[in-house]
C-alpha distance (Angstrom), angle and dihedral (degrees) to the residues before:
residue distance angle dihedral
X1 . . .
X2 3.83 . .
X3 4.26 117.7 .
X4 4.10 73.2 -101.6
X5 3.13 95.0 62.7
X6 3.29 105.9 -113.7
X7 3.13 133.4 152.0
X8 4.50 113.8 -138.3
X9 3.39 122.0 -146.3
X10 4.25 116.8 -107.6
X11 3.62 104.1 -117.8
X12 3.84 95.8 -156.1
X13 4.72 85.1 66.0
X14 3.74 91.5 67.1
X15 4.00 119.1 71.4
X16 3.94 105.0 -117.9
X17 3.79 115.9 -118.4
X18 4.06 88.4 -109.3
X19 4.13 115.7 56.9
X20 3.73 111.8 163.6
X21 3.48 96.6 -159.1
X22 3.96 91.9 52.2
X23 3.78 92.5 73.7
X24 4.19 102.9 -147.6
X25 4.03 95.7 52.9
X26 3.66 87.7 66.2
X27 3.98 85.6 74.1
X28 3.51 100.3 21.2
X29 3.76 98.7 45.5
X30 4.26 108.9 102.3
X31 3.86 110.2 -105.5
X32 3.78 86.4 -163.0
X33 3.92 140.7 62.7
X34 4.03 105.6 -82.5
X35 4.16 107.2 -121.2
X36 3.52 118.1 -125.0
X37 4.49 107.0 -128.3
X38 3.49 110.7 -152.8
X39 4.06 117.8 -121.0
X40 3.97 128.9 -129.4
X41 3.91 118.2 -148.1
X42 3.23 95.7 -100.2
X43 3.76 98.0 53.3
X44 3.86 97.6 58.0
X45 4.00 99.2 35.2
X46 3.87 93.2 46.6
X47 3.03 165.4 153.4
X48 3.94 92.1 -30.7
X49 4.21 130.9 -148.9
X50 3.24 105.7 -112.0
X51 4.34 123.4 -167.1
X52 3.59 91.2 -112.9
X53 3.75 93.3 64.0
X54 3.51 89.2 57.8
X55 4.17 117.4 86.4
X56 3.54 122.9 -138.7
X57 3.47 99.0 -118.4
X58 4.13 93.9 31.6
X59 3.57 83.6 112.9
X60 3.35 105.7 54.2
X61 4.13 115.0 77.9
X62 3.99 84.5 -175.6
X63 3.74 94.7 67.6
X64 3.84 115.6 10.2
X65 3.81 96.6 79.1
X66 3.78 94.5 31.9
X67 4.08 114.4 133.0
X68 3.89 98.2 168.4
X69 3.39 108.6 -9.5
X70 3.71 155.3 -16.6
X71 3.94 119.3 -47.3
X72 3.64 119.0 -105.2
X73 4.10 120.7 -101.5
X74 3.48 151.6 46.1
X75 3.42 111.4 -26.4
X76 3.62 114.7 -129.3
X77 3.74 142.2 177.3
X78 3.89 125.7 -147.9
X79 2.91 126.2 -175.5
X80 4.08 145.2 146.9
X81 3.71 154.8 113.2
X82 3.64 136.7 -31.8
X83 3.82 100.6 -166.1
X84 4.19 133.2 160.9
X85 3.74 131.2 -117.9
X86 3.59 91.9 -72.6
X87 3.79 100.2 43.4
X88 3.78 94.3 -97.9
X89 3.79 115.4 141.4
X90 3.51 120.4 -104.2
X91 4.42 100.5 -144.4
X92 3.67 122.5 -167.6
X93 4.32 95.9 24.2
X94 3.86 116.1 148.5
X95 3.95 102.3 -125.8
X96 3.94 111.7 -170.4
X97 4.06 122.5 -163.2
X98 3.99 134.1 -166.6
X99 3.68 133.2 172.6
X100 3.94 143.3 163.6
X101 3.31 105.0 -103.5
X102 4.13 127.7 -117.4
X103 3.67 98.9 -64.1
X104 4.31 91.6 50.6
X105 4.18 95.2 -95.4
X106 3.43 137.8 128.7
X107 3.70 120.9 -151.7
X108 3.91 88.0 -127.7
X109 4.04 120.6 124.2
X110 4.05 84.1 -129.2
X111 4.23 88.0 55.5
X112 4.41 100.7 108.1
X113 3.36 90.2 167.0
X114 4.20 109.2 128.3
X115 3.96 90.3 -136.9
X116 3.85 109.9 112.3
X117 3.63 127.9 -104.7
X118 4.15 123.8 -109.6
X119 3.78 104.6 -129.5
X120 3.94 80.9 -169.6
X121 4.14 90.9 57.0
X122 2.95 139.8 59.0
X123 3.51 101.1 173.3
X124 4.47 102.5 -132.4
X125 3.54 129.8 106.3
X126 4.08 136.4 163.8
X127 3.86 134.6 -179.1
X128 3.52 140.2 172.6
X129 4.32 117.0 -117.8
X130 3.34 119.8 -120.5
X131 3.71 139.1 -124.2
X132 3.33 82.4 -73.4
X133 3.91 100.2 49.8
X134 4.03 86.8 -113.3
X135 3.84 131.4 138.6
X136 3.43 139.1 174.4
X137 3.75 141.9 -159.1
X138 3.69 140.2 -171.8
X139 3.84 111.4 -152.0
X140 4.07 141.6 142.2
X141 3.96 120.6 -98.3
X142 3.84 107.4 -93.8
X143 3.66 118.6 -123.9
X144 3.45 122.7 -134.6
X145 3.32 123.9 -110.8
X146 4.41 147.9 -166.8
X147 3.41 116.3 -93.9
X148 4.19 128.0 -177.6
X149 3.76 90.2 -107.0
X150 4.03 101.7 117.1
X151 4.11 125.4 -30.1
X152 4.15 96.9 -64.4
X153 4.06 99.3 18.2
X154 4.05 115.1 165.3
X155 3.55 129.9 -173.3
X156 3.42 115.3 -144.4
X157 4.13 120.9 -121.5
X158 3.99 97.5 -79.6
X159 3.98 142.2 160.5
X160 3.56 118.5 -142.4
X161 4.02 113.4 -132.5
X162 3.96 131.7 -153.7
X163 3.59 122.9 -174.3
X164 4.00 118.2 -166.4
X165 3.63 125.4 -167.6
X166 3.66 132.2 -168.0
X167 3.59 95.6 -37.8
X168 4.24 140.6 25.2
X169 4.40 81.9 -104.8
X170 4.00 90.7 60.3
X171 3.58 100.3 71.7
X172 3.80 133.9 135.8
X173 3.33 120.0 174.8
X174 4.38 116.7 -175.1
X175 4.59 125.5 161.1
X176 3.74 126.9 -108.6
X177 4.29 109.3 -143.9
X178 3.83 114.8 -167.4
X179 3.78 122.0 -106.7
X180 4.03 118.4 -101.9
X181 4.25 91.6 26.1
X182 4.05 107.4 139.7
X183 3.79 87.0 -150.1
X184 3.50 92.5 72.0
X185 3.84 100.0 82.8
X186 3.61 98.0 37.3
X187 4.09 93.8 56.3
X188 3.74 124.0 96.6
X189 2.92 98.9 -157.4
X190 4.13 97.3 62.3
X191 4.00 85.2 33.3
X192 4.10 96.2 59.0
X193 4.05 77.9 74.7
X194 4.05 98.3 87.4
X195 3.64 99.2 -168.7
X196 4.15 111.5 81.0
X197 3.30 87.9 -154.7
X198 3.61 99.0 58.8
X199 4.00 91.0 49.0
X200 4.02 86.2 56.7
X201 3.80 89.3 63.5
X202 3.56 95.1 56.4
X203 3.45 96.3 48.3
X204 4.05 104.5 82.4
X205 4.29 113.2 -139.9
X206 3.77 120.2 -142.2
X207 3.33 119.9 -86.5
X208 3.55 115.2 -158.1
X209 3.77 96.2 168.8
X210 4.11 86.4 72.7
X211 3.61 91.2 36.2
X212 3.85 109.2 119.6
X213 4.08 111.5 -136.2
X214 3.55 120.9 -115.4
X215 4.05 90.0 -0.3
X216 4.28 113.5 48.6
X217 3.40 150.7 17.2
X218 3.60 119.0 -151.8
X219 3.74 142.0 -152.5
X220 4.36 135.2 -156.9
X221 3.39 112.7 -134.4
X222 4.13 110.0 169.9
X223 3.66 114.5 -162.2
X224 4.23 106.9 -144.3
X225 3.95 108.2 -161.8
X226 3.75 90.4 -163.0
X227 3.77 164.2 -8.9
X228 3.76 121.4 45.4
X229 3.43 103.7 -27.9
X230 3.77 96.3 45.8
X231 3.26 116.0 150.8
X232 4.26 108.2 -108.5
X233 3.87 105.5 -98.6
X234 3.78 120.0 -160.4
X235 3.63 95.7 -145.0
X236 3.88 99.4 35.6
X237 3.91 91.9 140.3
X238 3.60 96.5 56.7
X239 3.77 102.6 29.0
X240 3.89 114.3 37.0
């Protein structure tokens, strides 16, 4: 901690831009220093997410794709925190979700994979936190799904996270996994995070206090902006 009293970041929580094992950062990686662009006023204190932005069913992946019916799946619930440094919550933050949906496909153009398409998902979601830096969606289990990693490469079931603050530039974006998934250990992408204990806070428990009877399970997944525990960012260089 700084004479400040602030507490750093640990390098060794956020994947580095160059993984071997995770096969596309060994072209994508930077082979030079990053450069540091100065912001204007207006680019770090705006424009701002505002509640009427936000659709009333935006948060729920069971409904706001639906054409004729509910999607196919496990019905889940996550939900959690998104909280500062010190544990504070962070009110009135845009948070963004997508996922494949229960058979391991995106609906994306670029998505080979044989697994059919939903027509009743579409896999995206946002909300804004509340006072109390909470959020909440209502979503299908992901499948996992093949990926051109290595010869028999599987993700495991994820949902992709992004985080905005006050303005479009302020924008981290990290993945939740689901507690108890075997596919955890053997992915690259998860393992180019060295620290174990950074991988156990993206990996989301059960939380069968949320858990709705006879209709969802649900699982915690608190989103820590920064310090030591920070949640592990994929694009902490560019967006912290």
């Amino acid at each position: 901690m700084s004479d400040a009293g602030f507490v750093r970041r640990d390098p060794a929580s956020h994947p580095p831009a160059l993984a071997p094992d995770y096969r596309s950062t060994r072209l994508r990686a930077p082979a030079r220093p990053l450069l540091t662009i100065p912001q204007t006023l207006s680019e770090i204190t705006g424009p701002a997410f505002g509640h009427e932005a936000i659709g009333p069913l935006d948060h729920d992946l069971l409904q706001n794709a639906s054409v004729d019916g509910a999607p196919i799946g496990a019905r889940i619930i996550v939900h959690g925190r998104v909280l500062d440094g010190d544990g504070r919550p962070v009110p009135e933050t845009l948070v963004e979700v997508w996922q494949a949906n229960a058979a391991g496909r995106y609906r994306h153009a670029n998505d080979g994979y044989q697994a059919p398409l939903d027509r009743n998902f579409s896999g995206l979601g946002r909300a804004l936190t509340d006072a109390d830096g909470s959020y909440r969606f209502l979503t299908v289990m992901p499948g996992a799904y093949p990926w051109p990693n290595g010869p028999n490469s599987w993700r495991p079931a994820h949902i992709h996270f992004s985080v905005f603050g006050a303005a479009f530039c302020q924008r981290l974006i990290t993945q939740m996994y689901f507690e108890g998934d075997p596919l955890i250990r053997l992915c690259p992408i998860v393992q180019s995070v060295a620290d174990p204990d950074a991988v156990a806070r993206l990996i989301a428990p059960l939380d069968m206090d949320q858990a709705q009877p006879f209709d969802a399970l649900a699982y915690r997944f608190d989103i820590v902006l920064r310090g030591r525990a920070q949640t592990p960012m994929e694009n902490r260089p560019e967006g912290a």
